[in-house]
PDB file of N, CA, C and O in Angstrom:
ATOM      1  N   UNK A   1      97.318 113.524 114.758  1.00  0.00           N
ATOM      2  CA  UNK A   1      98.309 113.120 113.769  1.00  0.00           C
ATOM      3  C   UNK A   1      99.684 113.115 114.440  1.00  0.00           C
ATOM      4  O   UNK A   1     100.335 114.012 114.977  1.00  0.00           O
ATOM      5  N   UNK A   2      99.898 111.914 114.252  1.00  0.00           N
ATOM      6  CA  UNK A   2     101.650 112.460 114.898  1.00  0.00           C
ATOM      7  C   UNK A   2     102.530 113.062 114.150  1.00  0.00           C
ATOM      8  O   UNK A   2     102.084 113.405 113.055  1.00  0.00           O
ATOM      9  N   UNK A   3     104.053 113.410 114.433  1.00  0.00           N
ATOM     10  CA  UNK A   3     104.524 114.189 114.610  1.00  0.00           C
ATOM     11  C   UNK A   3     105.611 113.780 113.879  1.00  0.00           C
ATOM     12  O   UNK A   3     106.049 112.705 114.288  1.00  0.00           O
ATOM     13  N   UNK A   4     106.419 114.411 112.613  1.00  0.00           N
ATOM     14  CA  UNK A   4     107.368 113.702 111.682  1.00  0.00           C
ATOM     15  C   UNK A   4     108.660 113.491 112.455  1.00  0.00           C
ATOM     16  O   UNK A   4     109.116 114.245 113.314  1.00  0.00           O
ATOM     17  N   UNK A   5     109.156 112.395 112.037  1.00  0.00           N
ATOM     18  CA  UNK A   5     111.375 112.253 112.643  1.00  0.00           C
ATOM     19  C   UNK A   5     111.765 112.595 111.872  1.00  0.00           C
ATOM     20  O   UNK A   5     112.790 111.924 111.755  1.00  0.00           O
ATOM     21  N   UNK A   6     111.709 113.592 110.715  1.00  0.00           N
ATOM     22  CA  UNK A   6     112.023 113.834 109.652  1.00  0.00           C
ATOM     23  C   UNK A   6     111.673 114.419 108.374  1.00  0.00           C
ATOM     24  O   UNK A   6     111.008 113.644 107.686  1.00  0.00           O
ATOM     25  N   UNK A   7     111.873 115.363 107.925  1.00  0.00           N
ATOM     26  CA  UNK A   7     111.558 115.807 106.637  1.00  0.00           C
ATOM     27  C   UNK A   7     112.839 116.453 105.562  1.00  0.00           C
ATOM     28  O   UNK A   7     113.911 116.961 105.889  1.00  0.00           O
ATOM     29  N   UNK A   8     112.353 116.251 104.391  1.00  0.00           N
ATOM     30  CA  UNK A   8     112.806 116.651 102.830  1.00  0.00           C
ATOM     31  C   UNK A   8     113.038 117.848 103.214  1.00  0.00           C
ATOM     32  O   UNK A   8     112.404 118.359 104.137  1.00  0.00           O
ATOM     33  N   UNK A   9     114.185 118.598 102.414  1.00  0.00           N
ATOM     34  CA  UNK A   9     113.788 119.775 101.561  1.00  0.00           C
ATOM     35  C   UNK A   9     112.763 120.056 100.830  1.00  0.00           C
ATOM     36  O   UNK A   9     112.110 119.112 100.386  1.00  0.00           O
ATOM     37  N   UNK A  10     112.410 121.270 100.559  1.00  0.00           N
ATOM     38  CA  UNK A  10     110.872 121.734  99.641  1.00  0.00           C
ATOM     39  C   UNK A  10     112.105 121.289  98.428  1.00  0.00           C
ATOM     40  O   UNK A  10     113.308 121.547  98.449  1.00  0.00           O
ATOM     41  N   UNK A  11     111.490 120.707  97.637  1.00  0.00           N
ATOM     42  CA  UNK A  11     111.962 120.585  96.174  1.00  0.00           C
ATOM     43  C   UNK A  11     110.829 120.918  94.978  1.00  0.00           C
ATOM     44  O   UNK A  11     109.641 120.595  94.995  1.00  0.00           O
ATOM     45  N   UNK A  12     111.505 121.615  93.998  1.00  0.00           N
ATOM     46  CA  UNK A  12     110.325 121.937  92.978  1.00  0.00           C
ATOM     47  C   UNK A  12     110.741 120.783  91.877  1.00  0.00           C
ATOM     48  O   UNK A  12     111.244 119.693  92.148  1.00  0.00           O
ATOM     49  N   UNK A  13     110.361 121.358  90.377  1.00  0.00           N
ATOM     50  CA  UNK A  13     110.075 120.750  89.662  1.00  0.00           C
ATOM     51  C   UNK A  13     111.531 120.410  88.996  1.00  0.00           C
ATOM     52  O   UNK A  13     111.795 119.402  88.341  1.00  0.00           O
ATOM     53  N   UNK A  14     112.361 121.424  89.297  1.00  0.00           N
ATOM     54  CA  UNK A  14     113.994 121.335  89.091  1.00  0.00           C
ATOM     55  C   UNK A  14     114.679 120.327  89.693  1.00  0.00           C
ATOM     56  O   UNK A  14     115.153 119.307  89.192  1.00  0.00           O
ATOM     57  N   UNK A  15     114.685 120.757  90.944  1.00  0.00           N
ATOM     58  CA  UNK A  15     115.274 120.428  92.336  1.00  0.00           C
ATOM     59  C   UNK A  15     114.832 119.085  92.332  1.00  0.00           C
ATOM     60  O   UNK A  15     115.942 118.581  92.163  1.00  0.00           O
ATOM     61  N   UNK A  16     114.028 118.073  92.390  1.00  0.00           N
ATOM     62  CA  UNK A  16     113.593 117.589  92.367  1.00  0.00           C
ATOM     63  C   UNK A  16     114.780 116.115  92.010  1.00  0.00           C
ATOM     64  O   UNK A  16     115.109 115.715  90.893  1.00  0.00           O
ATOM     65  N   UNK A  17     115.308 115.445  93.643  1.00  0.00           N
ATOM     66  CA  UNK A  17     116.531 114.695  92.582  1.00  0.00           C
ATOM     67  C   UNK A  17     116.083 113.048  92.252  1.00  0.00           C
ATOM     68  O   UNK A  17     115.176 112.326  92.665  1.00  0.00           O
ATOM     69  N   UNK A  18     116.977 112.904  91.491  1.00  0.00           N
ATOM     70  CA  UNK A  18     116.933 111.952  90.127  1.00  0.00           C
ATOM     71  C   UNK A  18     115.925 110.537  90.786  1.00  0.00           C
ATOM     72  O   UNK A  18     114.936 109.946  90.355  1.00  0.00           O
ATOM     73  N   UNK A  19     116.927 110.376  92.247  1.00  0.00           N
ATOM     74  CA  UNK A  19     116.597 109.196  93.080  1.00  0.00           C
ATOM     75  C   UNK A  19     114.979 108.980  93.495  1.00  0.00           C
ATOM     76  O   UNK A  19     114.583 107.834  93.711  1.00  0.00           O
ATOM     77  N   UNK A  20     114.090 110.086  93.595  1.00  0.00           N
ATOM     78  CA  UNK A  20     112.982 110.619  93.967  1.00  0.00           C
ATOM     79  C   UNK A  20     112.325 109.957  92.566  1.00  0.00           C
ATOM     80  O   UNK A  20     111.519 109.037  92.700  1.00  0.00           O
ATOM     81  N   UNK A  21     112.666 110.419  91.270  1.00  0.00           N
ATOM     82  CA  UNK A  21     112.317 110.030  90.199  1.00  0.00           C
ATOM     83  C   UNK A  21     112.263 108.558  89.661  1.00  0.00           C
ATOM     84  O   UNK A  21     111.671 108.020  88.725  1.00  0.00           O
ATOM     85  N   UNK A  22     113.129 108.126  90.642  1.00  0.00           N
ATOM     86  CA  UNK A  22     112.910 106.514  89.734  1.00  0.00           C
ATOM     87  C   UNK A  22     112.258 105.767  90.610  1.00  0.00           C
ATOM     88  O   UNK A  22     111.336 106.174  91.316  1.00  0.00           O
ATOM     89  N   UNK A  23     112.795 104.435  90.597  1.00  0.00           N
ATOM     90  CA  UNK A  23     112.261 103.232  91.762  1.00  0.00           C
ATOM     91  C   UNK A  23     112.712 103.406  92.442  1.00  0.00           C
ATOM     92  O   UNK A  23     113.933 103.478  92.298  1.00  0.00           O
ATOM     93  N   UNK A  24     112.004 103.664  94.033  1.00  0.00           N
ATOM     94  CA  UNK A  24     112.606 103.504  95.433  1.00  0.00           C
ATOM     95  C   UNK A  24     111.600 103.199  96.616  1.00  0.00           C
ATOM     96  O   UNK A  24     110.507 102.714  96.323  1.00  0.00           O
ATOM     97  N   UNK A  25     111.758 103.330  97.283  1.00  0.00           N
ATOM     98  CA  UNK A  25     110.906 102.995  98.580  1.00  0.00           C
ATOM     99  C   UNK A  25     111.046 103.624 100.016  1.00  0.00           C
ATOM    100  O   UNK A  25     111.967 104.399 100.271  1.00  0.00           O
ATOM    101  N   UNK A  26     110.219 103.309 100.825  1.00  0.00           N
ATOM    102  CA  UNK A  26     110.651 103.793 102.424  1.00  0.00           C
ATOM    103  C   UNK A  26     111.164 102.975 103.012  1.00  0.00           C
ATOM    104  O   UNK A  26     111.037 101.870 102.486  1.00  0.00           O
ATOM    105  N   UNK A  27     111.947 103.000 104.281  1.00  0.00           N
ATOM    106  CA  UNK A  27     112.548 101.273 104.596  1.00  0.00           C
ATOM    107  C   UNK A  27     111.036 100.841 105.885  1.00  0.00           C
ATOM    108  O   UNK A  27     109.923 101.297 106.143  1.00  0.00           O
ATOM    109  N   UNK A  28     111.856  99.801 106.324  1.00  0.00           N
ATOM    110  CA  UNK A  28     111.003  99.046 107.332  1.00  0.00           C
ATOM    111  C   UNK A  28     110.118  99.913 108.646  1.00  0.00           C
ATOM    112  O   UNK A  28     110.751 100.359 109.603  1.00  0.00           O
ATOM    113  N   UNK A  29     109.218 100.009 108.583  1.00  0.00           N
ATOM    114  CA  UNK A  29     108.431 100.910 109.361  1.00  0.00           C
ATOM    115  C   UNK A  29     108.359 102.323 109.529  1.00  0.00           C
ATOM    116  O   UNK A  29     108.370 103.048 110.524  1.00  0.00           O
ATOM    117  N   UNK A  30     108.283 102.522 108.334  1.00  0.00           N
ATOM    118  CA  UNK A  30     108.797 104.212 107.608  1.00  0.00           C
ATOM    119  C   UNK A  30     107.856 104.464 106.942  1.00  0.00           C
ATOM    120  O   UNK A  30     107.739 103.779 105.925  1.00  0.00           O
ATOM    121  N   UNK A  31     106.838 105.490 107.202  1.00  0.00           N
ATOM    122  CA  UNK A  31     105.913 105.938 106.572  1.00  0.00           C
ATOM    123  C   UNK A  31     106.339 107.359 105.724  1.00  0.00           C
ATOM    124  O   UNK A  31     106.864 108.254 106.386  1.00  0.00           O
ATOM    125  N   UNK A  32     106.144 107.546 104.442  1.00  0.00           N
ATOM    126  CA  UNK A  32     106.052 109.065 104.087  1.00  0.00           C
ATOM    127  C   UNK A  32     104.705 109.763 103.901  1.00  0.00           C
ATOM    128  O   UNK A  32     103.575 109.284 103.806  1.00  0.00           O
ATOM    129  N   UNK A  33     105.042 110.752 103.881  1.00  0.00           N
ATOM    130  CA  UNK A  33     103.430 111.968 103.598  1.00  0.00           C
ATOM    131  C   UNK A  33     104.195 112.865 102.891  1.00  0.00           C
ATOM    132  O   UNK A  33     105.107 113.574 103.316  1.00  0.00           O
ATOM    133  N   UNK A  34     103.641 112.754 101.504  1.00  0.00           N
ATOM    134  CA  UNK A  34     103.781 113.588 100.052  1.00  0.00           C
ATOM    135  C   UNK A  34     103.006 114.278 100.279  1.00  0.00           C
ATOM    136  O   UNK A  34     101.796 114.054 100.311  1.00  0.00           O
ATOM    137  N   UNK A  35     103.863 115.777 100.590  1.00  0.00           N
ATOM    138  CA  UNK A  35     102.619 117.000 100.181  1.00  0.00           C
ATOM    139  C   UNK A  35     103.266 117.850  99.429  1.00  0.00           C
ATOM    140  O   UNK A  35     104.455 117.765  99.120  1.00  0.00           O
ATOM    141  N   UNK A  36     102.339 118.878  99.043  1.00  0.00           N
ATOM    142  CA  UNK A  36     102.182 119.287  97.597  1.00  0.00           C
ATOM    143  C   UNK A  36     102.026 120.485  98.059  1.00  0.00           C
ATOM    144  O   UNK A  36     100.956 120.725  98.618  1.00  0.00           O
ATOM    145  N   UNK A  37     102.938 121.443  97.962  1.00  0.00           N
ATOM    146  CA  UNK A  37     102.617 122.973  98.513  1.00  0.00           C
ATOM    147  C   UNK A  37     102.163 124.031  97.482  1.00  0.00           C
ATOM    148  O   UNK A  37     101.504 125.058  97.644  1.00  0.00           O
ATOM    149  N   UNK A  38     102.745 123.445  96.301  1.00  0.00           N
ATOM    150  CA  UNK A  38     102.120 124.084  94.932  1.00  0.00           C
ATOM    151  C   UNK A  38     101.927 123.024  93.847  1.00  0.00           C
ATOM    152  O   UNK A  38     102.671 122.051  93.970  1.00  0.00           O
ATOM    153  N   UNK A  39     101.184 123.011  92.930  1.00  0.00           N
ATOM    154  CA  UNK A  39     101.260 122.614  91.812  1.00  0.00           C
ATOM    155  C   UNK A  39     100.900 120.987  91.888  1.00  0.00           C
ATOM    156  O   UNK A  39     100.102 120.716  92.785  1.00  0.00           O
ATOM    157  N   UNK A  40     101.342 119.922  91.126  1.00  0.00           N
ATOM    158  CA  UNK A  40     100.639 118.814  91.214  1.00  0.00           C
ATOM    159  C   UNK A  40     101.944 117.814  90.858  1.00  0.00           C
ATOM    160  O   UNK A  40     102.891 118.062  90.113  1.00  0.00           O
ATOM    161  N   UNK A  41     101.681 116.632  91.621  1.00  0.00           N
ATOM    162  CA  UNK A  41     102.839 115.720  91.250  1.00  0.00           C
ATOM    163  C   UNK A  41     102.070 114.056  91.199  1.00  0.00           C
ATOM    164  O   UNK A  41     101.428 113.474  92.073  1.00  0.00           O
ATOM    165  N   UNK A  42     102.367 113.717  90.104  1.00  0.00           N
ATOM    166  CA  UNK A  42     102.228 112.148  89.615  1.00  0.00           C
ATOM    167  C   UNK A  42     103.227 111.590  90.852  1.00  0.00           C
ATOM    168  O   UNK A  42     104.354 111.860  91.269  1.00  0.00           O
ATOM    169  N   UNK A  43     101.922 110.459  91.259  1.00  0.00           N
ATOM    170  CA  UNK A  43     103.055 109.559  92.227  1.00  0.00           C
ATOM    171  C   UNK A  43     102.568 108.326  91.809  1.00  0.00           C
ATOM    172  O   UNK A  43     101.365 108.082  91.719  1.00  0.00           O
ATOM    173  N   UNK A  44     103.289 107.688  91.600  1.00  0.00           N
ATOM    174  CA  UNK A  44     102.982 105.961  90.475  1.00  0.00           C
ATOM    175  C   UNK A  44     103.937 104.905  92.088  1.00  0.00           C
ATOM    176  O   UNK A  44     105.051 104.895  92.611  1.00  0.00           O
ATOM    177  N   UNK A  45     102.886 104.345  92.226  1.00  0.00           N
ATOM    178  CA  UNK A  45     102.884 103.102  92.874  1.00  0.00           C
ATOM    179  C   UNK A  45     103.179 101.805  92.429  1.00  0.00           C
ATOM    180  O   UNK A  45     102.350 101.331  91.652  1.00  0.00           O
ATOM    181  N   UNK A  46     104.283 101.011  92.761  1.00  0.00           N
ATOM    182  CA  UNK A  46     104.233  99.752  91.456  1.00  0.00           C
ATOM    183  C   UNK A  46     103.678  98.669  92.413  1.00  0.00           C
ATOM    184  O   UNK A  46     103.639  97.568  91.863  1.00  0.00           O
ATOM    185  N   UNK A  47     103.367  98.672  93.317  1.00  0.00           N
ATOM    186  CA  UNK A  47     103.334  97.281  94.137  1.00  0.00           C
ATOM    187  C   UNK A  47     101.895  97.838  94.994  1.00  0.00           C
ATOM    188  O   UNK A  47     102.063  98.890  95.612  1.00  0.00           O
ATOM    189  N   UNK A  48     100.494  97.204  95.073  1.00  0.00           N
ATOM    190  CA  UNK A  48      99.726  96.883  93.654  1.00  0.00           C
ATOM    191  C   UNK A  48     100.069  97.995  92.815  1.00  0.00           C
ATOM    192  O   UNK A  48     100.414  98.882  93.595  1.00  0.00           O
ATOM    193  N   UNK A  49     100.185  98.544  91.275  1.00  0.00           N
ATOM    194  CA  UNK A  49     100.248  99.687  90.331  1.00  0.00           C
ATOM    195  C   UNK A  49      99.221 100.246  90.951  1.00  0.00           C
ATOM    196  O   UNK A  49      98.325  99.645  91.543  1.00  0.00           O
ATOM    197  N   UNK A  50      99.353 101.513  90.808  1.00  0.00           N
ATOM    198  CA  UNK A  50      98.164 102.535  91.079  1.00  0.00           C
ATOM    199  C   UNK A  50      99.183 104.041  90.507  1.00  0.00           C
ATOM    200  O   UNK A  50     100.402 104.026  90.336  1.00  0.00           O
ATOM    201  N   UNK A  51      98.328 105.146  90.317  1.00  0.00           N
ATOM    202  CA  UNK A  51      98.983 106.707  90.129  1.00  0.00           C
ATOM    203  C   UNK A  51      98.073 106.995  90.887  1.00  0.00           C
ATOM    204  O   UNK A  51      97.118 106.228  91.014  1.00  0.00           O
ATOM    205  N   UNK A  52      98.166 108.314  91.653  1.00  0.00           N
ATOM    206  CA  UNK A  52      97.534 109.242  91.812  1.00  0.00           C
ATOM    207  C   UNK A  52      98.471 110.661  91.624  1.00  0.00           C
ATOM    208  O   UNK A  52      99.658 110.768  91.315  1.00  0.00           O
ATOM    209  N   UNK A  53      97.329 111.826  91.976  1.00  0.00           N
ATOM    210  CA  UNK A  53      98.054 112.832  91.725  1.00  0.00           C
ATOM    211  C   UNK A  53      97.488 113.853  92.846  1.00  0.00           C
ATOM    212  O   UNK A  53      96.406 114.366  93.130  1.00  0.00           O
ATOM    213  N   UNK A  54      99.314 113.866  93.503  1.00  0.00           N
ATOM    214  CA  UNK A  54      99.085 114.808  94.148  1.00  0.00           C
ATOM    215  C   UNK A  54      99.224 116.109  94.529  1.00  0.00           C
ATOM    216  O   UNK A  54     100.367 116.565  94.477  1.00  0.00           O
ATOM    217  N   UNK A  55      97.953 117.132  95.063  1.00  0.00           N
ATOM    218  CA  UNK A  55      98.029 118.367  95.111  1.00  0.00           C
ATOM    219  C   UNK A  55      98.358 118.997  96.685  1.00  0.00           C
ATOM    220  O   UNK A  55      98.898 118.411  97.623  1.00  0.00           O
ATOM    221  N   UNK A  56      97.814 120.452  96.623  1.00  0.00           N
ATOM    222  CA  UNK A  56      98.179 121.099  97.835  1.00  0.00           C
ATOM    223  C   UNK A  56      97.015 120.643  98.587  1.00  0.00           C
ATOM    224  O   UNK A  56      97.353 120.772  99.764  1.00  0.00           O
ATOM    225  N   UNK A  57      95.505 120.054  98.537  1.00  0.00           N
ATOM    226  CA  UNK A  57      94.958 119.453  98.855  1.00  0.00           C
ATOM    227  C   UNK A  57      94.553 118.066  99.284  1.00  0.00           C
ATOM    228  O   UNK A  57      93.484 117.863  99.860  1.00  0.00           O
ATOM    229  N   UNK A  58      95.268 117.279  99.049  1.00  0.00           N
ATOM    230  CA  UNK A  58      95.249 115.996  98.859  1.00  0.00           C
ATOM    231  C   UNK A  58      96.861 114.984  99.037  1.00  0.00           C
ATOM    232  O   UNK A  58      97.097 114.103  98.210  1.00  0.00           O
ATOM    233  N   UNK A  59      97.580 115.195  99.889  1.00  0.00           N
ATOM    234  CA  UNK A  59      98.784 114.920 100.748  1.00  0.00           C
ATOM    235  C   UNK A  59      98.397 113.526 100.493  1.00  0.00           C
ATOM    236  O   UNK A  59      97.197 113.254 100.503  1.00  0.00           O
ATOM    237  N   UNK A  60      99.626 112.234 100.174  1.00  0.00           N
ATOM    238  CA  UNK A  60      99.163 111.039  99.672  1.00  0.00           C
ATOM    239  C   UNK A  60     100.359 110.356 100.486  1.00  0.00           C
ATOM    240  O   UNK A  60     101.536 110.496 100.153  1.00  0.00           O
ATOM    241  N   UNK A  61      99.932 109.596 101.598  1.00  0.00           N
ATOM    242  CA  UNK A  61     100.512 108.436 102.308  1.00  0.00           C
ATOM    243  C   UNK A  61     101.398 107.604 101.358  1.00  0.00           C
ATOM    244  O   UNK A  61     100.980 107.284 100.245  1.00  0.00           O
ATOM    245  N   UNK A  62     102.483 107.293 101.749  1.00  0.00           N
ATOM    246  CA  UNK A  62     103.216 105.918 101.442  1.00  0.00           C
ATOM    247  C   UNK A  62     103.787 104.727 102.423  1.00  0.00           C
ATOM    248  O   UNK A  62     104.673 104.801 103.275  1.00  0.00           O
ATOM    249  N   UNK A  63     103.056 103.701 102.054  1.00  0.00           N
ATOM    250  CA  UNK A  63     103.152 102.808 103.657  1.00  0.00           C
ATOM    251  C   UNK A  63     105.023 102.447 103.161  1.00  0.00           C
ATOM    252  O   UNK A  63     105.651 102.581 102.111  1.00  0.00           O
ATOM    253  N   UNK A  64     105.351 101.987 104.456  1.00  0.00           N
ATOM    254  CA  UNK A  64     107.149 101.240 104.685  1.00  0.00           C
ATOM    255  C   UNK A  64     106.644 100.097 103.395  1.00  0.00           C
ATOM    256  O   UNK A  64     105.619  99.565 102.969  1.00  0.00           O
ATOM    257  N   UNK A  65     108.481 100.156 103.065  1.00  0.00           N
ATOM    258  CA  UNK A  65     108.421  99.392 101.527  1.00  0.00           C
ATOM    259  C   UNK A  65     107.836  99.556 100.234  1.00  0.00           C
ATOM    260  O   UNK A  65     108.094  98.982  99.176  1.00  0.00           O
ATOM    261  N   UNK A  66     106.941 100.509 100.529  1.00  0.00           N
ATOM    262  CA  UNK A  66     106.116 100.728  99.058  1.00  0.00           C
ATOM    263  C   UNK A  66     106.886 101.041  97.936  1.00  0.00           C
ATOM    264  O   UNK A  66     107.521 102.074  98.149  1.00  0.00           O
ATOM    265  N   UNK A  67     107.085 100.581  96.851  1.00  0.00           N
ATOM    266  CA  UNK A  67     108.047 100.562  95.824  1.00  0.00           C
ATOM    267  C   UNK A  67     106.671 101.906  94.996  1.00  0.00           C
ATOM    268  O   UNK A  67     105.469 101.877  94.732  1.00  0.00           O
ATOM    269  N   UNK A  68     107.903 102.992  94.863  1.00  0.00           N
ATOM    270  CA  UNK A  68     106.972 104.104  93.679  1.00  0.00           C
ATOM    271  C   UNK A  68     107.979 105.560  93.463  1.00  0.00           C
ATOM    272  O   UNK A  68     108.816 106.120  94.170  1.00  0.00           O
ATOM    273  N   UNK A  69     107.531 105.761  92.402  1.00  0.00           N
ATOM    274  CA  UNK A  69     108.253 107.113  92.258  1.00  0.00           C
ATOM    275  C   UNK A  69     107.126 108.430  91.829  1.00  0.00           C
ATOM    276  O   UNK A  69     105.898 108.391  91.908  1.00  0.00           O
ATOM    277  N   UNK A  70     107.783 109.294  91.474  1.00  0.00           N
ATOM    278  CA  UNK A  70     107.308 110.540  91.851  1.00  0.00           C
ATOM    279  C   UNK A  70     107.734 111.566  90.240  1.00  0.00           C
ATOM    280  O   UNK A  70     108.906 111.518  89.867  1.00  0.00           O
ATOM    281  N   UNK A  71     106.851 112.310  89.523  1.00  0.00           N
ATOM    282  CA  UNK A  71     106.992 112.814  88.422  1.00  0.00           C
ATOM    283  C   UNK A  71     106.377 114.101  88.296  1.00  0.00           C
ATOM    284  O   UNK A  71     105.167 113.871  88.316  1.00  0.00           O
ATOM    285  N   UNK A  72     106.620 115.700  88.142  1.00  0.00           N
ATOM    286  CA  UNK A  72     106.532 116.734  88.514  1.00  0.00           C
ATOM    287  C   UNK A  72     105.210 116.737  87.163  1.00  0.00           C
ATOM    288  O   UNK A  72     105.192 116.124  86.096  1.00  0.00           O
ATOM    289  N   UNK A  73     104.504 117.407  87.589  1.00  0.00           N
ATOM    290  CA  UNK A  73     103.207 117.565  86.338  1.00  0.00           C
ATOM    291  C   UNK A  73     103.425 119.259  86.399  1.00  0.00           C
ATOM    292  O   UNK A  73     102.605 120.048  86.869  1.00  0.00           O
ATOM    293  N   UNK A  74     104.737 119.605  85.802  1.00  0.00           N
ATOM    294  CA  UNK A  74     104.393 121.236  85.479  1.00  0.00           C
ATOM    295  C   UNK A  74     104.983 121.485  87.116  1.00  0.00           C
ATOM    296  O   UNK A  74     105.092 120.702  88.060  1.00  0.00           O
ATOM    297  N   UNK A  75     105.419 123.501  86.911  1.00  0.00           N
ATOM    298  CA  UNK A  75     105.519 123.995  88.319  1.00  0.00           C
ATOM    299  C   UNK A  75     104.750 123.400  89.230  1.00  0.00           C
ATOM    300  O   UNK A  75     103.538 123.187  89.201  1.00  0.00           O
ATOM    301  N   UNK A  76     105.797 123.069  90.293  1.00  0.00           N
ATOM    302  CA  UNK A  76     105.410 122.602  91.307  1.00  0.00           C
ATOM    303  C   UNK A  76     106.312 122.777  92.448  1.00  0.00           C
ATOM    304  O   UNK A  76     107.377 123.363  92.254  1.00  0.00           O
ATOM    305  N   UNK A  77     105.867 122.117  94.203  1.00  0.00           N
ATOM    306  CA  UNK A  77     106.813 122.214  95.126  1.00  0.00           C
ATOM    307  C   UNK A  77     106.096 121.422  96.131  1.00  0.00           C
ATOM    308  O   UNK A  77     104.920 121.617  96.439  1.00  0.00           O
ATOM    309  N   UNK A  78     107.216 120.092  96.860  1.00  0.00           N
ATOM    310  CA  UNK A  78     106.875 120.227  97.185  1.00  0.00           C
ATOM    311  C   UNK A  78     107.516 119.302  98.328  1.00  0.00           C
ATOM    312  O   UNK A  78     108.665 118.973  98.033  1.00  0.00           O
ATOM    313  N   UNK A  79     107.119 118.858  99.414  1.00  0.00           N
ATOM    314  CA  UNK A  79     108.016 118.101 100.868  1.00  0.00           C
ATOM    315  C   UNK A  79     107.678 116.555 101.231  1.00  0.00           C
ATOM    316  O   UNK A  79     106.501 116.326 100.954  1.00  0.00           O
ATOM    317  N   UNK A  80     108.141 115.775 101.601  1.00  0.00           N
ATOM    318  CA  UNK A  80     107.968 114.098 102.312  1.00  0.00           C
ATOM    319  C   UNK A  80     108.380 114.877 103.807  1.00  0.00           C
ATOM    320  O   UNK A  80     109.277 115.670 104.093  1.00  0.00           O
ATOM    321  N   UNK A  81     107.319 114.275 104.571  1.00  0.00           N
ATOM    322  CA  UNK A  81     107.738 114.536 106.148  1.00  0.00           C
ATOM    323  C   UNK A  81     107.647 112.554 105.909  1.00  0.00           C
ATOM    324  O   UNK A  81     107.108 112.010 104.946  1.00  0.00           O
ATOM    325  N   UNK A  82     108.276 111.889 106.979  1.00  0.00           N
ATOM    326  CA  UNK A  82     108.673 110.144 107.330  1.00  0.00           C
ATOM    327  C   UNK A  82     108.356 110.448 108.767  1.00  0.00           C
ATOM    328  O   UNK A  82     108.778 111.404 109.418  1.00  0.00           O
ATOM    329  N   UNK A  83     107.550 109.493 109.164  1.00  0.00           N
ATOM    330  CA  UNK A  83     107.024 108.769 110.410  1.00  0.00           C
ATOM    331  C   UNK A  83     107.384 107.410 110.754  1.00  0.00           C
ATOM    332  O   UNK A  83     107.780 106.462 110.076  1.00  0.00           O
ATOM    333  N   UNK A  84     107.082 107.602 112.303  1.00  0.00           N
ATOM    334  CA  UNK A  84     107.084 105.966 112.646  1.00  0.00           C
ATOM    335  C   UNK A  84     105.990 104.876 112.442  1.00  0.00           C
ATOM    336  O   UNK A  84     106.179 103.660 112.424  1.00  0.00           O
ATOM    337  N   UNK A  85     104.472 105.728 112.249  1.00  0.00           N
ATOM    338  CA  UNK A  85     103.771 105.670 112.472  1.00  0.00           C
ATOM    339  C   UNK A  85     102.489 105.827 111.421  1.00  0.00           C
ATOM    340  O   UNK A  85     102.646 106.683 110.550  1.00  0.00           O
ATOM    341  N   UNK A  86     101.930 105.497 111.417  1.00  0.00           N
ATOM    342  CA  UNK A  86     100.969 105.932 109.910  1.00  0.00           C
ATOM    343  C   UNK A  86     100.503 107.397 110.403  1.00  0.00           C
ATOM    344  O   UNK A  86      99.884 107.716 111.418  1.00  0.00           O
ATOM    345  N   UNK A  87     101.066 108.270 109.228  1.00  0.00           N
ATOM    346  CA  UNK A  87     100.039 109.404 109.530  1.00  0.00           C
ATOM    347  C   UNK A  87      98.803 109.559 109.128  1.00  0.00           C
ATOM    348  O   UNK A  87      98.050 110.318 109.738  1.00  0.00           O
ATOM    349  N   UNK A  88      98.399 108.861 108.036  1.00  0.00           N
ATOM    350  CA  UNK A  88      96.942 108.817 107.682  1.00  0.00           C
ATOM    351  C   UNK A  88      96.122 108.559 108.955  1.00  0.00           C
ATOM    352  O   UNK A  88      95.045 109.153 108.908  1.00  0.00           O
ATOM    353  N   UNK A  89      96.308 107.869 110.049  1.00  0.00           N
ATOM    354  CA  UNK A  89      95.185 107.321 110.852  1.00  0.00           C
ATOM    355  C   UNK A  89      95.716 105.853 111.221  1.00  0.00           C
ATOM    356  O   UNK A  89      95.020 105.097 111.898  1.00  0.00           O
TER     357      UNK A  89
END
């Protein structure tokens, strides 16, 4: 797996800012990896639509450009590390 240029603050369910919450994206060849150190977070994809939900198990890729936001399901916490590179594989 490579190796992040970058990561978030841990943000919880507070912390958690506004921009994260609405429509946004990664830019041009910018991968994120949503992980979930506690608790569970709705991540809604608009471009194809999709949700999933992610936990401390289940860390959920976002390819460059992906238009989606992010919605706290209850206590939670948790980090985006950004790559150059796909970290999924």
């Amino acid at each position: 797996m490579p190796t992040p240029y970058r990561s978030t603050p841990i943000f919880d369910e507070v912390t958690l800012p506004a921009a994260l919450r609405a429509e946004h994206r990664t830019k041009v060849g910018v991968w994120g990896l949503v992980r979930v150190l506690e608790g569970q977070l709705k991540l809604t994809y608009l471009a194809p639509r999709s949700e999933t939900i992610v936990t401390p198990t289940t860390p959920t890729v976002i390819h460059p450009e992906q238009p989606h936001f992010a919605e706290p399901l209850g206590p939670m916490r948790m980090q985006v590390d950004f790559y150059h590179e796909d970290p999924g594989g």
